[in-house]
C-alpha positions in Angstrom: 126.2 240.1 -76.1 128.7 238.6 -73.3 128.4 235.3 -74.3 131.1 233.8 -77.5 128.6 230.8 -78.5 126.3 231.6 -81.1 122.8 231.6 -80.2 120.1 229.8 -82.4 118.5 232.6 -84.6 115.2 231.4 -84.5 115.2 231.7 -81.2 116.3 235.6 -80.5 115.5 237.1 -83.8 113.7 240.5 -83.4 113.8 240.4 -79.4 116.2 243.1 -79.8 118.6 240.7 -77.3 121.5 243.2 -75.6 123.4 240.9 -73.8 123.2 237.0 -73.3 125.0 236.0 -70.1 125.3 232.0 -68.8 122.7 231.4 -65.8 122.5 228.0 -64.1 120.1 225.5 -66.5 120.9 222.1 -65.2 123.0 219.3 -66.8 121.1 219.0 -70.4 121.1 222.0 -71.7 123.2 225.2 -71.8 121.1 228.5 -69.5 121.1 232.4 -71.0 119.4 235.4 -69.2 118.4 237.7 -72.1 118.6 241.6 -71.3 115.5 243.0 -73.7 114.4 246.5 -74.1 110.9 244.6 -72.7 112.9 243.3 -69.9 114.8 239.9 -69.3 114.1 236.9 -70.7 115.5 233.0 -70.3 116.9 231.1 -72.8 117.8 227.6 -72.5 119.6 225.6 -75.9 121.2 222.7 -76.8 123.2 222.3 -79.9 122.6 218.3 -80.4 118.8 218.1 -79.2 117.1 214.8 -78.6 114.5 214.6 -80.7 111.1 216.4 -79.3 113.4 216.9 -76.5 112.0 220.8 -76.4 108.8 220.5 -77.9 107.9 218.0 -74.9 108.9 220.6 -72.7 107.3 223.6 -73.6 103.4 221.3 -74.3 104.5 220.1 -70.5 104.6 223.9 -69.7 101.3 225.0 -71.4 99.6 222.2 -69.9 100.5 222.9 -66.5 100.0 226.7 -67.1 96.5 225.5 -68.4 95.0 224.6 -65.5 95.7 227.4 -63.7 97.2 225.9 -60.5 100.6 226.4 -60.4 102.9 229.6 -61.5 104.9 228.1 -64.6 106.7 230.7 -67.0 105.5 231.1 -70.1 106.7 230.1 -73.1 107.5 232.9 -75.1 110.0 231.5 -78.4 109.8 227.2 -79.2 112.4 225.5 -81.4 114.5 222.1 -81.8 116.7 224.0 -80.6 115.8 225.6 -77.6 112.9 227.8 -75.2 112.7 231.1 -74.4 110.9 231.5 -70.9 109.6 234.3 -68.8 112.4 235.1 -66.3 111.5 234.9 -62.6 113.8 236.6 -60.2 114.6 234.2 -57.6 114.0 234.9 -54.1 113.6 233.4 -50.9 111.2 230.8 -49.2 109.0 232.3 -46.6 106.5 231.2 -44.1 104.2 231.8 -46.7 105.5 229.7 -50.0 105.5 226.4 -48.4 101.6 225.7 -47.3 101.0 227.6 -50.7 102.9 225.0 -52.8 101.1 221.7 -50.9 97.7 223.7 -51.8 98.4 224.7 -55.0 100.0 220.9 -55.8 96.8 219.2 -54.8 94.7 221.1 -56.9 97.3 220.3 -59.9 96.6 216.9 -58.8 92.9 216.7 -59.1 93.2 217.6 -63.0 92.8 214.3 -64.5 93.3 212.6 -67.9 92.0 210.0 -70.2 94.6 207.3 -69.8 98.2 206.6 -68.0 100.7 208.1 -70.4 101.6 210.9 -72.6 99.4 214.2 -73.1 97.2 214.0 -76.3 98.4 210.1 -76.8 102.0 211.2 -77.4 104.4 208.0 -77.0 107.8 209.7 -76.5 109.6 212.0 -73.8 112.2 212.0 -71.8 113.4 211.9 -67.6 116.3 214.3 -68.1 118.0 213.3 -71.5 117.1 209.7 -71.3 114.3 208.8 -73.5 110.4 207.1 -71.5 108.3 205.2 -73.8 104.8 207.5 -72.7 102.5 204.7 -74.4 99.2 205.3 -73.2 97.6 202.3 -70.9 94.5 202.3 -68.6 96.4 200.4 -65.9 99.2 202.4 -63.8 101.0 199.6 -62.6 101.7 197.9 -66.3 102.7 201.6 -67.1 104.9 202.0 -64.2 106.5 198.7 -64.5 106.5 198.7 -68.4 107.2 202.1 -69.3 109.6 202.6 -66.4 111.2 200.3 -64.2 111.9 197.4 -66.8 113.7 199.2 -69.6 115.2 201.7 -67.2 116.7 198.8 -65.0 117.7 196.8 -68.6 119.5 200.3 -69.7 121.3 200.5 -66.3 123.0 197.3 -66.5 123.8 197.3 -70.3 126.0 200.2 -69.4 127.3 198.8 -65.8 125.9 201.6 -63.6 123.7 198.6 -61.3 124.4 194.7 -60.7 122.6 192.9 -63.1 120.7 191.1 -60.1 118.5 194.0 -60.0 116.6 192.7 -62.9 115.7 189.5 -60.7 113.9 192.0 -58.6 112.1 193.4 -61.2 110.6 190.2 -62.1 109.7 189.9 -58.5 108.3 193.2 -58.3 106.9 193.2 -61.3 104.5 190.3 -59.9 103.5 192.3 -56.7 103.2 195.6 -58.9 99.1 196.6 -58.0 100.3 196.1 -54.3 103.4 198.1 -54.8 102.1 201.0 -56.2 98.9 201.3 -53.8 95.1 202.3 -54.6 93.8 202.7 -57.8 93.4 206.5 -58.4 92.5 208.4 -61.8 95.7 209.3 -64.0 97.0 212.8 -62.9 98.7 215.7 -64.2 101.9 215.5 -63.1 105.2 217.9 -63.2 107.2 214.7 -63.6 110.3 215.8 -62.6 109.7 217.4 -59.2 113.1 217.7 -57.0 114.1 221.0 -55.2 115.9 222.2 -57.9 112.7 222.4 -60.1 110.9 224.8 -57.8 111.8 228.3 -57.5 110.7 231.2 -55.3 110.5 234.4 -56.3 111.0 237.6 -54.9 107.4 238.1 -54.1 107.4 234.6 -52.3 105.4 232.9 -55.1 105.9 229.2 -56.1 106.8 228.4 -59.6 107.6 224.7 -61.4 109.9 224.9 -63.9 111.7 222.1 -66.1 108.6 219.5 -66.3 108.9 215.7 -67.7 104.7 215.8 -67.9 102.3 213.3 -68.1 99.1 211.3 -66.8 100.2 209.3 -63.7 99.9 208.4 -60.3 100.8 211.5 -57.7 102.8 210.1 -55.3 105.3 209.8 -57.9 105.7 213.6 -57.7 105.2 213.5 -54.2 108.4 211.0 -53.7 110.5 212.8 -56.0 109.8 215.9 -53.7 111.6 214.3 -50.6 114.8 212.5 -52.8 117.1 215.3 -52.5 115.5 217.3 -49.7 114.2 221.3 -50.5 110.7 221.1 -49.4 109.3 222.1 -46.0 107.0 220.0 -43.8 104.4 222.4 -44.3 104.2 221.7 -47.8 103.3 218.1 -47.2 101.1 219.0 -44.5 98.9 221.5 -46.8 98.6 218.9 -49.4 97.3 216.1 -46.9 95.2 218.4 -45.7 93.7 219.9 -49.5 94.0 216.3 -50.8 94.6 213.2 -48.5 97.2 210.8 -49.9 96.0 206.8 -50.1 96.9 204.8 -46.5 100.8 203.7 -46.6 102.0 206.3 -48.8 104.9 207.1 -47.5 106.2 203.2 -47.7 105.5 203.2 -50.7 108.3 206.3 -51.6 110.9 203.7 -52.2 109.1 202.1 -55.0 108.6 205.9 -56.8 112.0 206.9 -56.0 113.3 203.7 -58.0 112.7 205.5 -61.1 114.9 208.6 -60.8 117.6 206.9 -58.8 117.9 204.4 -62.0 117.6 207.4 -64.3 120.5 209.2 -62.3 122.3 205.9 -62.0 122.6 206.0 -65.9 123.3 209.5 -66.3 126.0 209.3 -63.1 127.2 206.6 -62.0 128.0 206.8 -57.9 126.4 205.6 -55.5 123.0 205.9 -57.4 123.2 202.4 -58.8 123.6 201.1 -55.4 120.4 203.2 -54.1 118.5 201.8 -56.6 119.2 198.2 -55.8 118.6 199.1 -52.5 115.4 200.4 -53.0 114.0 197.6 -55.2 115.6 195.0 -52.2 113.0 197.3 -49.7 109.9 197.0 -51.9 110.6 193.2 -52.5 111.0 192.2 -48.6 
């Protein structure tokens, strides 16, 4: 192998594993491309796990893979330790992949589920490393506000990453929170976690999701972590609209679903994300 750190056993036993060599894998956890006799493989580990922190993401996986609408790589090896994936050779956008992804992101969101929350009742996961309570509820604005916003915003200030006046504007979002997070629509399937990074394009020009935070929720949440950090075309958007029209005003409401993942990086980095999120919440409380 070319890599020095010892990879988990249970993970690469009896794949007859030639060489490991360090890939990009985001912040969390520590990427390998596995040379097989059957070809390559991904594996991403993490020697000090959160708990579930895996498990979560590989029942995300299946569940998207399930319902047949978007390309997600299967999950070949599960462990506390780690995934092994299908490896997708990246590519290249073309004029093709972006009406595809809108098309194939509406029919994801038309798979609906018994409650706001996690899949199969589960009450724990995670936005990156930092831990969601996924408590089911039949309302998505008590979930949103409850499950998100409140103890994200109360985690922010406890470790100085946003003035603690933002939890003033919680309260008074908090009270405007069925306005704020628009028509009532079924819980959804969601990727949870959607920002340019999280989409790949393969050689072929096919769309694949990878790195999931799923659960049942409202879509626009995926649909305003799409435009946070850019990496999606207009014709996505357009082909989604098109396959399935987004409520009236949903694009003033992408402030309110960014808050989440600006107060989840804000935590995690520090910056200017604190500020963002302050801002934000000052925009949906005017």
């Amino acid at each position: 192998m070319t890599t020095s750190a010892p990879l988990p056993p249970a993970l690469v036993e009896g794949l007859d594993v030639r060489s490991a060599t360090p890939v990009h894998g985001g912040d969390i956890a520590r990427a390998y491309r596995l040379d097989t006799p059957d070809g390559p493989l991904f594996l991403k580990t993490r020697p000090d796990p959160m708990p579930g922190l895996f498990e979560r993401e590989a029942a995300g996986l299946r569940a998207l893979r399930a319902t047949g609408t978007v390309n997600v790589p299967e999950v070949i090896r599960e462990d506390p330790q780690g995934l092994v994936l299908e490896w997708i050779d990246v590519g290249h956008r073309t004029a093709a992949s972006e009406p595809d992804l809108g098309v194939r992101l509406a029919a994801l969101h038309r798979v609906h589920g018994p409650a706001f929350g996690g899949l199969e009742g589960n009450r724990h996961g995670y936005l990156g490393s930092q831990p969601v309570d996924l408590t089911p509820t039949d309302r998505w604005a008590e979930f949103y506000v409850e499950r998100r916003v409140r103890p994200l915003a109360r985690r922010a200030v406890e470790l100085g990453r946003v003035d603690p006046g933002v939890l003033r504007l919680v309260d008074r979002a908090a009270a405007r929170a069925d306005e704020l997070c628009g028509p009532v629509e079924p819980p959804t399937l969601l990727h949870g976690d959607l920002w340019g990074g999280n989409r790949l394009v393969d050689r072929q020009g096919r769309n694949w999701l990878i790195d999931p935070a799923v659960y049942w929720g409202h879509r626009e949440v995926d649909l305003a972590m799409m435009q946070l950090f850019g990496g999606f075309g207009d014709a996505v958007y357009e082909a989604y609209e098109e396959a399935h029209p987004l409520g009236p005003g949903w694009r003033d409401r992408v402030p309110w679903y960014q808050l989440v993942p600006l107060l989840v990086h804000a935590i995690l980095f520090g910056g200017g994300y604190g500020r963002a999120a302050y801002d934000a919440l000052v925009t949906c409380c005017r």
